[in-house]
N, C-alpha and C positions, 0 to 999 in steps of 0.2 A: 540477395540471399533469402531464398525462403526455404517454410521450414519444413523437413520431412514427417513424414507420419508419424515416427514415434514422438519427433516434437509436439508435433499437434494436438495429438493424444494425452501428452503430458499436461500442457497448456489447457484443455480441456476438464482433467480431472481435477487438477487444481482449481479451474474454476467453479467448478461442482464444491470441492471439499469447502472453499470459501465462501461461497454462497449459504450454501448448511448450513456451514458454523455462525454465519451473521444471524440467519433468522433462530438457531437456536438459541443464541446470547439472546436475542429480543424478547423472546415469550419466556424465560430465565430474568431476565432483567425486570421484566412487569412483576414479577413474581412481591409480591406484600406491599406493591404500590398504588390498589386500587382498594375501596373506592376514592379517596383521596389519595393523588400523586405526591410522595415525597422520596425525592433519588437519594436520602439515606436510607429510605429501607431496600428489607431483600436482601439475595443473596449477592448480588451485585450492586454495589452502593455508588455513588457517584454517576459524572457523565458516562455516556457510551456515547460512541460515532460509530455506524456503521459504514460500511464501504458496498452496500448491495450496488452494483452496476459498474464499479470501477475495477469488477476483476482485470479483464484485458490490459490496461497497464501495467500491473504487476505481473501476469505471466508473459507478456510480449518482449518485455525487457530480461526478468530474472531468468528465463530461457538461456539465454549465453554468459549465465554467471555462474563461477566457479566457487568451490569454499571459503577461497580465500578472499577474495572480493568483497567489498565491505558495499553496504548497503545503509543510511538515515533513511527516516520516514515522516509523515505527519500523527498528528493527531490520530488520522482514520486509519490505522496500521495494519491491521487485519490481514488484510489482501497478500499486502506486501508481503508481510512475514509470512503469511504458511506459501507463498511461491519462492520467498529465499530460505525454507527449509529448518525455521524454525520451529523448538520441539514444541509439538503441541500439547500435549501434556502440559508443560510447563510453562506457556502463556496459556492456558485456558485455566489452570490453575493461580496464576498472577494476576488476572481479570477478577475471578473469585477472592482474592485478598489472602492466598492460602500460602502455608510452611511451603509447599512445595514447588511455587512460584518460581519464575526463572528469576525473581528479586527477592524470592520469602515473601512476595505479599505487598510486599511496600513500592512498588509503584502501580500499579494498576494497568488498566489498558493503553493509557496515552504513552507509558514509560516503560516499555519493553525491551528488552538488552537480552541479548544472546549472544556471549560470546565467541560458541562455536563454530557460530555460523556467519560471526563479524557483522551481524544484525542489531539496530537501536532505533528508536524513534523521539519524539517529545513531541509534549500540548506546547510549544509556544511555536511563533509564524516563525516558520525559514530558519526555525533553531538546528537543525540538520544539513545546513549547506554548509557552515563553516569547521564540522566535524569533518562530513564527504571531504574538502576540501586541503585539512590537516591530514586526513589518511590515504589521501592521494601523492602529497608530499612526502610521507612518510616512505612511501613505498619507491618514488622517486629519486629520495634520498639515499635510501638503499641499495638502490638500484635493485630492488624485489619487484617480481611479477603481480599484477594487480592491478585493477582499476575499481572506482569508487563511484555509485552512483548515490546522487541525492533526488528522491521524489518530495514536491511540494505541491503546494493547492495553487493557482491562480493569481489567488489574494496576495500571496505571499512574494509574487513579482515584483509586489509596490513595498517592498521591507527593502532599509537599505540592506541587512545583511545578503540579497538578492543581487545585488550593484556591486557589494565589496566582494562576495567570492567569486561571481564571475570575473571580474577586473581580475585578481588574483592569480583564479586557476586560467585565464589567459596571460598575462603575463609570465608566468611559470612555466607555461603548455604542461600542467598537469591531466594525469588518465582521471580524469573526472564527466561523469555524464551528471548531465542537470536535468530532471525530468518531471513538467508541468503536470500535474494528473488538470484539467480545466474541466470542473465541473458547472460552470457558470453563476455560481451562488459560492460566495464567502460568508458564513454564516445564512444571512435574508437578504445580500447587497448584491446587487445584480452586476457579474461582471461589466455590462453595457454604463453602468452608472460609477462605475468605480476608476476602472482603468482606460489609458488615453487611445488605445490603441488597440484594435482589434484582437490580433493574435500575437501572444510574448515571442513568440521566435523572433520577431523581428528587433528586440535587441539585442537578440545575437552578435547582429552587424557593428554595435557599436563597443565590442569587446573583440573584435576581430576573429570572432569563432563560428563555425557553423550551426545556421539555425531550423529547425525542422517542424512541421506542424499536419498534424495526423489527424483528418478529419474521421467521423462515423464508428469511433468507439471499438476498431478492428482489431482485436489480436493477430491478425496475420501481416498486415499495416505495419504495426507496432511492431511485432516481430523482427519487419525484415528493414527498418530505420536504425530500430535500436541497436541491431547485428552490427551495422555501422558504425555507427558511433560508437560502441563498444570496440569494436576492431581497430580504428582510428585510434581510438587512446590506448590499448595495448602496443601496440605500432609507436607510441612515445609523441602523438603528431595533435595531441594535446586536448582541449576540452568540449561538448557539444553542447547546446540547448535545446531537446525535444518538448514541445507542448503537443498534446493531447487532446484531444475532446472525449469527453468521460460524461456517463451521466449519475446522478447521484439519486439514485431509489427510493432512499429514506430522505428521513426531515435530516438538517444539520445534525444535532443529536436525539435520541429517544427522551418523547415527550415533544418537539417540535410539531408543534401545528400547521407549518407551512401554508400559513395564509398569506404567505408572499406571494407565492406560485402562485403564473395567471391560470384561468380556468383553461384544465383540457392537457395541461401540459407533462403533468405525471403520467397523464393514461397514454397518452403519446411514445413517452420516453419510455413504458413497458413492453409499448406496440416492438420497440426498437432493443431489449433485452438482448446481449452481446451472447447468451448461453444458447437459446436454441437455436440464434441464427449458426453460432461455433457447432452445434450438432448437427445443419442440416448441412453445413460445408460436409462435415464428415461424410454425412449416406452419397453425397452428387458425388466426392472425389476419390473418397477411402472406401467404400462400400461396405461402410459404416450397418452395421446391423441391429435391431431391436433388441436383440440378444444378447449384445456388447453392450449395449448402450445400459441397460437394467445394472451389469456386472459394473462397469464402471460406476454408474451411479451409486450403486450398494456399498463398494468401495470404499468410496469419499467418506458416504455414511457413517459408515461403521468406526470408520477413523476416529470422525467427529464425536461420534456416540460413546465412544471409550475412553476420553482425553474427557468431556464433561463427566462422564462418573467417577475420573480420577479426581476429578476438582471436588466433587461433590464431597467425596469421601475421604478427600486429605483435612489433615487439621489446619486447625488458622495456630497463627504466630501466638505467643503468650503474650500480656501488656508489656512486659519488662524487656521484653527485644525491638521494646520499636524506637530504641536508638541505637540500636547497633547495626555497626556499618555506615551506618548516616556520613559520617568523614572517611569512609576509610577509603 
């Protein structure tokens, strides 16, 4: 299954739009943190993760997902959500802390929920496999059309919640995709130092499901695996594990020093940046034009640059609402 032009096009702009929007939150985010760094101030308070270099994941997959499809995420959410069509406006407002957040403010970047678009994430490891996993049942049980995908990091391979939901959604043969973004670093721990085994697909095998592993960070790779796997579980023929190779651009989070990283290896993994190579597919195959390429890119922009002035200029919450909803 590969993907036609307008796919690709799509896949492309979204990863324009995501890219933007990371380096725009960065220099947003440094905003009253220097000369002394403290992540309370600014207009962005707390952690950020960004996701520069792991678009591909997100568009390779959320390509063949429909509205109703539900999607978790990690930590580094970004990507994901504006490729499964989350408003923007209203996470870039929720990063901001503002009334018009897709939570009023109250969960920040790591905790994004969109219910429209069946979209959620969280900061804790592989907290999102056992939701994917409940709304795949859900839909099973209904017998409703639907599949659920869960993206996680690497790390998160070695959580048992990683062991019980595949057991699970194997057992089940629940429409669930399980999808590694492998950026080789959990936090500063060197996937080589962590985990036992080269590449997680291969415990696929021991939950009796198919396992797949996508080297060189390809949106078109990724595309035409995850069509699979997705077809597979709509088909009712049950659950898959994709790992990925993803490279991750930024430190862990802003402020990360990354003096873990050996010399040489960031400028490397630039050398190897998924967007221009995704542009030059376009000019060799599509006949891809400078002239397209400007409009596309202004596009993204402009998106981007409209959804931050709405954050800018929405109000924040008053003190007294920030227990409300907390239980509800």
């Amino acid at each position: 299954m590969k993907p036609n032009r307008t796919q690709k096009l799509w896949m492309y702009e979204q990863m324009h739009t995501s890219r933007y929007f990371e380096e725009c939150i960065e220099k947003i985010y440094m905003e009253g943190k220097s000369p002394a760094f403290n992540m309370a101030n600014g207009p962005i308070p707390g952690e950020m993760h960004l996701s520069n270099g792991q678009e591909p994941c997100a568009v390779g997959v959320c390509a063949h997902l429909e509205a109703g499809d539900v999607v978790t995420s990690t930590h580094r959410p970004h990507h994901v959500a504006i490729a499964k069509g989350v408003d923007l406006d209203g996470m870039t407002a929720e990063i901001f802390g503002k009334k018009t957040g897709l939570s009023g403010g109250r969960g920040g970047h790591m905790h994004i929920f969109d219910a429209d678009v069946n979209f959620s994430c969280s900061g804790i490891i592989a907290e999102g496999m056992g939701p994917a996993v409940g709304a795949a049942l859900s839909r099973q049980l209904q017998k409703k059309a639907g599949v659920a995908v869960a993206f996680l990091g690497e790390g998160a391979a070695n959580q048992g919640a990683f062991h019980e939901s595949l057991n699970l959604a194997a057992v089940w043969k629940l429409p669930v995709i399980f999808v590694i973004e492998d950026n080789a670093w959990g936090i500063s721990v060197a996937k080589s130092t962590s985990t036992a085994i080269e590449h997680n697909d291969a415990r696929a095998a021991a939950y009796g499901i198919p396992g797949h592993y996508i080297p060189g960070n390809d949106p078109l790779a990724i595309f035409e695996v995850a069509g699979e796997a997705i077809d597979r579980a709509r088909r009712g023929e049950g659950p898959s594990l994709i790992e990925i190779e993803t490279y991750r651009l930024a430190g862990h989070f802003m402020g990360d020093a990354e003096g873990y990283r050996p010399d040489g290896e960031k400028e490397a993994l630039f050398a190897r940046d998924p967007i221009p190579k995704m542009r030059q597919h376009l000019i060799d195959t599509e006949s891809w034009t400078e002239e397209q390429d400007q409009e596309l890119v202004q596009r993204s922009h402009e998106r981007v640059d409209l959804a931050i002035q709405f954050a800018r200029d929405s109000e924040y919450p008053a003190p007294e609402e920030a227990m409300e909803k907390v239980f509800a």
